[in-house]
Residue frames as qw, qx, qy, qz and C-alpha x, y, z in Angstrom:
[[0.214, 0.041, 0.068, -0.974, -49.51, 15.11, -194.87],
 [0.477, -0.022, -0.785, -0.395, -52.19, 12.55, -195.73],
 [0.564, -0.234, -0.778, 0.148, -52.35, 11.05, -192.88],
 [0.073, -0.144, -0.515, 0.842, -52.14, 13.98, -190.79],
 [0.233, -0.037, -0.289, -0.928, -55.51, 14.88, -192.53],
 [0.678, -0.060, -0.662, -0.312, -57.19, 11.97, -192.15],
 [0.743, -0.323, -0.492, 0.319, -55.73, 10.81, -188.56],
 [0.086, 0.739, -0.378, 0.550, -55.01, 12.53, -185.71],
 [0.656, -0.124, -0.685, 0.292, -53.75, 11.31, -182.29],
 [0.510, -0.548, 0.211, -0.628, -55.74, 12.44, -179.09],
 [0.231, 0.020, -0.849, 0.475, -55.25, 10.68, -176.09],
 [0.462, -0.376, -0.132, -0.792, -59.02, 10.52, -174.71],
 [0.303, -0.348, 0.810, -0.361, -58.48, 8.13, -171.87],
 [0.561, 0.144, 0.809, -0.103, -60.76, 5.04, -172.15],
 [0.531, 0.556, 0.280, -0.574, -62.80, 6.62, -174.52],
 [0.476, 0.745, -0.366, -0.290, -60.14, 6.34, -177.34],
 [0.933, -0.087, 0.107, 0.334, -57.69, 3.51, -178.31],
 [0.504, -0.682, 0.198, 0.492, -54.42, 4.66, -178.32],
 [0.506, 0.005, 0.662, 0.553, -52.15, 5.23, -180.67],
 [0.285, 0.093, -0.354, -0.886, -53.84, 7.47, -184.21],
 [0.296, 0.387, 0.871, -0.062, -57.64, 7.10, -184.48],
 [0.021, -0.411, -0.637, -0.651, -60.07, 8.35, -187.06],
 [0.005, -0.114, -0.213, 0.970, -62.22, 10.99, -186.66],
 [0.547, -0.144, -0.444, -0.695, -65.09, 9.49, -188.50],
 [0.646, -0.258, 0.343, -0.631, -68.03, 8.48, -186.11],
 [0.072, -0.099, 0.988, 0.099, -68.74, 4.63, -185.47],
 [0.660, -0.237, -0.435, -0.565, -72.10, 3.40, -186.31],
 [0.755, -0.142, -0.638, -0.053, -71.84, 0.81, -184.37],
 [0.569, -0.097, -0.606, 0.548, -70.77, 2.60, -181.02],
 [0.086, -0.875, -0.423, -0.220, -72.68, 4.66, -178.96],
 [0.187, 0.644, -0.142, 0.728, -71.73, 8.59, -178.37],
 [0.393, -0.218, -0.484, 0.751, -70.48, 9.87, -175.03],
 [0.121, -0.895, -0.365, -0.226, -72.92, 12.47, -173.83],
 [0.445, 0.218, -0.292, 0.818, -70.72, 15.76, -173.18],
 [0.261, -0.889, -0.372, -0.054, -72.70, 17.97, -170.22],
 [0.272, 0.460, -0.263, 0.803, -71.15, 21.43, -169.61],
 [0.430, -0.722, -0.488, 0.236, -71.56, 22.98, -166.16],
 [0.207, 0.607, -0.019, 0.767, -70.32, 26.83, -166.27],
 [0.333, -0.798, -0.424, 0.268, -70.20, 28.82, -163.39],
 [0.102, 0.955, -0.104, 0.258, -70.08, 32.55, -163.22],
 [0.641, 0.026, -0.365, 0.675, -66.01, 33.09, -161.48],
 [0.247, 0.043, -0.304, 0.919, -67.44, 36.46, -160.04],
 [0.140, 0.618, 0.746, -0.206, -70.67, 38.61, -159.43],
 [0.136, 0.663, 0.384, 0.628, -71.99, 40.92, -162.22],
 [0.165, -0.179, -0.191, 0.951, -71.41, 44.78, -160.67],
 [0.143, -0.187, -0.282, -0.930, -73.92, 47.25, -160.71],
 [0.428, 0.176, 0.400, -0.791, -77.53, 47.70, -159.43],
 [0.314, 0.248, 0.910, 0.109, -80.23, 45.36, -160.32],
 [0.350, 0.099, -0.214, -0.907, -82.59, 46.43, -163.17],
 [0.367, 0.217, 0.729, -0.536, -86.01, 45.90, -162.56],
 [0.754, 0.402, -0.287, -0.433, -87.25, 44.55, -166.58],
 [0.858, -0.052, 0.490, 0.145, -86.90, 41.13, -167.90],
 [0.099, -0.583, 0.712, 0.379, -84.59, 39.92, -170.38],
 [0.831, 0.506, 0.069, -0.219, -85.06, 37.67, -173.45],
 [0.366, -0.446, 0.747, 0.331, -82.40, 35.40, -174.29],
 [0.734, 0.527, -0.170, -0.393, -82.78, 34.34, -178.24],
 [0.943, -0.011, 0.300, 0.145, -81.77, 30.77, -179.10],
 [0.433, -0.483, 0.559, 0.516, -78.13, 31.31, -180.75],
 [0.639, 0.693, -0.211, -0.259, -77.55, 31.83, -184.89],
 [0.601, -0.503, 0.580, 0.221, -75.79, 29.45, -186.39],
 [0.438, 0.339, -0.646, -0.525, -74.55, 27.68, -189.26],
 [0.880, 0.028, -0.202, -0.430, -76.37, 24.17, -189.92],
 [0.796, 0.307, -0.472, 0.222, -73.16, 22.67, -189.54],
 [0.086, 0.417, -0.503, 0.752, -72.42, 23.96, -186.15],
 [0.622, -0.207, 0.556, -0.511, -75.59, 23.56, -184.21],
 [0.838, -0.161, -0.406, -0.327, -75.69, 20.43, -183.78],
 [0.673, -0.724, 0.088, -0.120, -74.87, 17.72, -181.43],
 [0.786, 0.417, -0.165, 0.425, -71.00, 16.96, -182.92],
 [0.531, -0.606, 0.215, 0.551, -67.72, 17.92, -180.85],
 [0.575, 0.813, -0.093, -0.012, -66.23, 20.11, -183.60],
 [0.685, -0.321, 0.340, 0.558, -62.22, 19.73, -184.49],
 [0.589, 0.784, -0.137, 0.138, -60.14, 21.68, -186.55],
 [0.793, -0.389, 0.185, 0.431, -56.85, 20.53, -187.46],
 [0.216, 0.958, -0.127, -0.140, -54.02, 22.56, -188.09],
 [0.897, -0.073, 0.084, 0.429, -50.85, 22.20, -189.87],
 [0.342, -0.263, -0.054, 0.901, -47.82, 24.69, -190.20],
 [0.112, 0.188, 0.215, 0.952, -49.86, 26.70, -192.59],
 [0.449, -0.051, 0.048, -0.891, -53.12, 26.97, -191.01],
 [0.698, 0.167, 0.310, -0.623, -56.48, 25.17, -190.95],
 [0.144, 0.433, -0.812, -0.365, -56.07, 22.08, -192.66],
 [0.375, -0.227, -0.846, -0.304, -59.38, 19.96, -192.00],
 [0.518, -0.139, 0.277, -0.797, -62.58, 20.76, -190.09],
 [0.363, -0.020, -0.925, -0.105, -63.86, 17.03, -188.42],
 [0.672, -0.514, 0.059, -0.530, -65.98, 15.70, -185.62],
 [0.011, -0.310, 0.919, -0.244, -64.44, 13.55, -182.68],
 [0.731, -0.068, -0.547, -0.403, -66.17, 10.42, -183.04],
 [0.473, -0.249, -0.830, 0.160, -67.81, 8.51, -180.09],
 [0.197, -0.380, -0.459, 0.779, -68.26, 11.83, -177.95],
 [0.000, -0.578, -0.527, -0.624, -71.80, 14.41, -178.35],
 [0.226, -0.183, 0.295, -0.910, -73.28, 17.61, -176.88],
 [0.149, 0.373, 0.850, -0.341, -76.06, 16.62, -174.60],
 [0.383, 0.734, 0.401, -0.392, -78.07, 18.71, -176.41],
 [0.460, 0.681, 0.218, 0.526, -78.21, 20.42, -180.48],
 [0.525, 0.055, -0.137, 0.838, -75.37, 23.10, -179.67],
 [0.001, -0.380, -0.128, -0.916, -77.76, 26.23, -180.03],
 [0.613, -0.607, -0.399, -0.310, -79.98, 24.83, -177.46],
 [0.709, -0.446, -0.374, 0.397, -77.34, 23.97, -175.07],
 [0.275, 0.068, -0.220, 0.933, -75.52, 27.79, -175.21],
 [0.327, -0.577, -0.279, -0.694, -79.19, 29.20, -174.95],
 [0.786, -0.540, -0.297, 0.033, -79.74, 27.33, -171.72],
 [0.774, -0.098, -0.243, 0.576, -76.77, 27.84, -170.48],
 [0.035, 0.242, -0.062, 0.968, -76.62, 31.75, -170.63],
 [0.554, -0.624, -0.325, -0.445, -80.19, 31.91, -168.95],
 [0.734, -0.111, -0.521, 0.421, -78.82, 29.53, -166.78],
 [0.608, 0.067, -0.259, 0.748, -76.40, 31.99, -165.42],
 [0.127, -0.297, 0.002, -0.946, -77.95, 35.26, -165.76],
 [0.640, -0.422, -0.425, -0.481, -80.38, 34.05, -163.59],
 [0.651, -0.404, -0.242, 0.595, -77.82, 33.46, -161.12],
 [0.280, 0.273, -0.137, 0.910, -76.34, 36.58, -161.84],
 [0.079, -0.756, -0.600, 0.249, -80.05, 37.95, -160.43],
 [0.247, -0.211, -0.026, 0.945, -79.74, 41.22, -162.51],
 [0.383, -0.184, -0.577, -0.697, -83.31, 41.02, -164.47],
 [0.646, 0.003, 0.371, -0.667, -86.34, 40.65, -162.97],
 [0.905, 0.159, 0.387, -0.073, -87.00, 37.74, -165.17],
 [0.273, 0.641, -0.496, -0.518, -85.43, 35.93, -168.04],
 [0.773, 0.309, 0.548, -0.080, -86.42, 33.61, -170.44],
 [0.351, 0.139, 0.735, 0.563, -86.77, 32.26, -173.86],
 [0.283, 0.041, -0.322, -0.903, -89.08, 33.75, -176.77],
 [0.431, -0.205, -0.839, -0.262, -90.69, 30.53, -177.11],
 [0.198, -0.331, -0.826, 0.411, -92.18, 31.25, -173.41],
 [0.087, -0.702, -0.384, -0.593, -94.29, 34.66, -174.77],
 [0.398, -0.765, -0.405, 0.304, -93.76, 37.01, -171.80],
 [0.407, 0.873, 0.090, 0.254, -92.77, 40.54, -172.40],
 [0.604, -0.390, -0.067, 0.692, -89.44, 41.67, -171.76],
 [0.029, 0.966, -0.044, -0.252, -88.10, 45.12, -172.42],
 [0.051, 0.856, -0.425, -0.289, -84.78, 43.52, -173.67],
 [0.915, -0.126, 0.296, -0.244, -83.27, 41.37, -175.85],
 [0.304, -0.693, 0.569, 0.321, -80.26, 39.37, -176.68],
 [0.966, 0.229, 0.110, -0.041, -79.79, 37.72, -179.68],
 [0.527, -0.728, 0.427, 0.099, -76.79, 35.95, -180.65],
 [0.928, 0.358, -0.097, -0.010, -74.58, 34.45, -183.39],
 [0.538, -0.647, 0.501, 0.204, -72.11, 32.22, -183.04],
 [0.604, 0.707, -0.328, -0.168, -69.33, 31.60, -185.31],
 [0.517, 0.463, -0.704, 0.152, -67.07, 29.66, -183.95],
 [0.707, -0.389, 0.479, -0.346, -67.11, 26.72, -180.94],
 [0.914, 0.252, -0.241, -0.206, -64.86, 24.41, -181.25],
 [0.744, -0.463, 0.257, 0.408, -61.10, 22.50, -180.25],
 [0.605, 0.768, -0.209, -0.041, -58.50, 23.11, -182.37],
 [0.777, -0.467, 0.254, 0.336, -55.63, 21.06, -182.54],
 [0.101, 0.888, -0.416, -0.169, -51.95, 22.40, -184.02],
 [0.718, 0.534, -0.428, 0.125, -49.12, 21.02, -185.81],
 [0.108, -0.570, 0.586, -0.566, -47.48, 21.18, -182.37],
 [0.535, -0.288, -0.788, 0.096, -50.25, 18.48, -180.99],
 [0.020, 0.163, 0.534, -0.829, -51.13, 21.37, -178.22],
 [0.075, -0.576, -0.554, -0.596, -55.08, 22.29, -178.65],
 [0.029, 0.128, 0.283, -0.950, -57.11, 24.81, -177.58],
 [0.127, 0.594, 0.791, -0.074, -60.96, 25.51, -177.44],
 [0.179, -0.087, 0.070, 0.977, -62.54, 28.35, -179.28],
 [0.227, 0.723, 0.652, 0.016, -65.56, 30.08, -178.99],
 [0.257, -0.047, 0.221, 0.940, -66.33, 33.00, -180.96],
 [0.080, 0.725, 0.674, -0.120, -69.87, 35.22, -180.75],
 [0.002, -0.211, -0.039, -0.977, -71.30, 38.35, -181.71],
 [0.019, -0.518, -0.834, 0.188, -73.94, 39.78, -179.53],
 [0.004, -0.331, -0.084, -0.940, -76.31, 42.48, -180.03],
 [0.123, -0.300, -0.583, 0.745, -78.81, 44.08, -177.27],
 [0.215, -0.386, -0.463, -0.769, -82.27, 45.02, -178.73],
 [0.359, 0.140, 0.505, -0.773, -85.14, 47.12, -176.54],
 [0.199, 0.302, 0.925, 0.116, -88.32, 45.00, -177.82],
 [0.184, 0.664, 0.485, -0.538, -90.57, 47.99, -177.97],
 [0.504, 0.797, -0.026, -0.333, -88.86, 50.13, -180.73],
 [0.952, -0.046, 0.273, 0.133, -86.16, 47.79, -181.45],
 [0.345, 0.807, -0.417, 0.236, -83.14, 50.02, -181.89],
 [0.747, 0.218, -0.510, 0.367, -79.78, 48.58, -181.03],
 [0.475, -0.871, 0.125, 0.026, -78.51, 49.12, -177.40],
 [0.180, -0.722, 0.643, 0.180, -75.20, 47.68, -178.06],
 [0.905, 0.386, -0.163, 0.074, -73.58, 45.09, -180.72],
 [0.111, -0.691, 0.712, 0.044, -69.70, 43.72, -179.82],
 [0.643, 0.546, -0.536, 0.040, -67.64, 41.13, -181.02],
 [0.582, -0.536, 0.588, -0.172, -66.61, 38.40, -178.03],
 [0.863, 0.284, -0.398, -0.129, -63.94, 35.71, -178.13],
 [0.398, -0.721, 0.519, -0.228, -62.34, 33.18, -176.27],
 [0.661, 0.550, -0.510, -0.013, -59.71, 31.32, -176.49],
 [0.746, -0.539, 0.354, -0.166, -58.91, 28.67, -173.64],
 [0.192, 0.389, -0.900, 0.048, -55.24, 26.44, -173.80],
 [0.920, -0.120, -0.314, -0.202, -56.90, 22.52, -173.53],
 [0.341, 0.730, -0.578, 0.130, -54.56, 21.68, -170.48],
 [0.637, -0.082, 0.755, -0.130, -54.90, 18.31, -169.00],
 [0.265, 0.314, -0.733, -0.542, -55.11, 15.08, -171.70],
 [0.058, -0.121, -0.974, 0.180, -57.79, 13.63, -172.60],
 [0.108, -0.559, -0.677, -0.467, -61.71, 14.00, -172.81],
 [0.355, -0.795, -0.482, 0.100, -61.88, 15.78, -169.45],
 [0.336, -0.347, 0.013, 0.875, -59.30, 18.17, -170.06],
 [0.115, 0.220, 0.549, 0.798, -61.33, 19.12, -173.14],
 [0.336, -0.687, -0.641, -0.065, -64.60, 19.15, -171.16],
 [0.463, -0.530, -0.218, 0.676, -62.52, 21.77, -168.55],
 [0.192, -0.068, 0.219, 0.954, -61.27, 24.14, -171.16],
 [0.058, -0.377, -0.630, -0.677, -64.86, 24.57, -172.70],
 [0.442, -0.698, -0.559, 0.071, -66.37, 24.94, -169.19],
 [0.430, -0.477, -0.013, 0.767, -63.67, 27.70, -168.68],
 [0.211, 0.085, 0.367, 0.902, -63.93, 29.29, -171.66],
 [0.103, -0.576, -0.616, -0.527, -67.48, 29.65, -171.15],
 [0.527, -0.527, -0.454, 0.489, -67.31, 30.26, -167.22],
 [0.203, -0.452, 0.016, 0.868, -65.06, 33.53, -167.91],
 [0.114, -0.183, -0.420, -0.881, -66.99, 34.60, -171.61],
 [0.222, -0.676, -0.662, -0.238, -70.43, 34.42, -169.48],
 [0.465, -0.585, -0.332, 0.575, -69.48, 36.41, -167.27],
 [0.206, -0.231, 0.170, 0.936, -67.89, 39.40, -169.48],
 [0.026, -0.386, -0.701, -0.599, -70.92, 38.60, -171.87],
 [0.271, -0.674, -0.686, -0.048, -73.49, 39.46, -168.95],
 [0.372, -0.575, -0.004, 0.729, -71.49, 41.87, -167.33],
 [0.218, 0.017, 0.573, 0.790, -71.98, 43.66, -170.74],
 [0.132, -0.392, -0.808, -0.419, -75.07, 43.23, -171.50],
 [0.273, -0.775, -0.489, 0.295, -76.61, 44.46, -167.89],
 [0.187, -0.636, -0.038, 0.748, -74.71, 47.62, -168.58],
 [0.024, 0.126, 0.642, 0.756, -75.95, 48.21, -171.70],
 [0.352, -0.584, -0.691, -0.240, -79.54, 47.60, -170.42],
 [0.414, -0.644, -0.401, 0.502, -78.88, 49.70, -167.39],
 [0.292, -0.095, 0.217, 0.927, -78.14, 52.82, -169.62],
 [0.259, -0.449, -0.707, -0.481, -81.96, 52.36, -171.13],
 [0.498, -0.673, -0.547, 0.003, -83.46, 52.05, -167.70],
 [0.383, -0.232, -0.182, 0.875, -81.40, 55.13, -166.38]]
């Protein structure tokens, strides 16, 4: 049990040496930059509303945003160590890169007249702020893992700043290729299909307002 704490064995093609490595970072080796690339899997339903949108940089814990690949390993009874996979980093501090990334989209999605950040001072009529609780891999006693993200969003009109809608979104993606790009896949899925329900939410909330 010791070891399983301490060590765990991931096949990350080159990136890793075979065989059990350590989870603590090298000094001495620089970090894989991880870039996500989501893409919406469908188009957001419904009639375009004609206000902008505010996307709010992402709550987090301290320990979360940043630019670390989280891990939690599990053994039969649960959760048994919370690490970071050493040599591999988000291209960006974690709360920047989901902020971007949801603009991103919803900007494809083309349901807002505009959307942006706070930091860019333009008025919107709505806005989304987010906290995320959970974004990470998780590997089992089994040696299968899986990627989890886990958010709550809520939907505030900026004017008198009553709630339009608060919910509870998670997703849970099977990691199924081996290796650093299978892990890269699942997280690009998991986000692919939760941006999608997230916006697809969100506009219909906002589209209840503007009714």
């Amino acid at each position: 049990m010791n070891v399983f704490r301490k060590f765990v064995c991931l096949s990350l093609g080159a990136l890793f040496l075979s065989g059990c490595v350590s989870f603590l970072p090298e000094e001495t080796v620089a970090s894989k930059k991880i870039v996500l690339a989501p893409q919406l899997t469908s188009s957001i339903t419904g009639p375009k509303i004609s206000e902008a949108l505010i996307i709010e940089k992402p709550l987090m814990l301290g320990s979360l945003d940043s630019t670390r690949l989280k891990i939690i390993l599990e053994d039969g009874a649960g959760p048994a160590l919370a690490d970071v996979i050493a040599g591999v980093e988000w291209s960006d501090r974690l709360a920047n890169l989901l902020q971007e990334t949801f603009i991103t989209l919803c900007e494809r999605a083309e349901k807002f007249s505009a959307v942006g950040r706070t930091e860019e001072r333009f008025y919107a009529p709505y806005r989304l702020q987010l906290t995320v609780t959970n974004f990470e891999v998780v590997k089992k006693a089994d040696a299968s893992m899986n990627v989890v993200v886990r958010l709550s969003a809520k939907l505030l009109h900026s004017q008198h700043r009553n709630v339009l809608g608060q919910k509870q979104f998670l997703w849970n993606m099977k990691v199924e290729e081996e290796g650093l790009q299978g892990i890269i896949k699942a997280f690009e899925k998991a986000l692919s299909l939760g941006s999608l329900e997230l916006l697809q939410w969100t506009v219909s909330k906002a589209r209840i307002k503007s009714i």
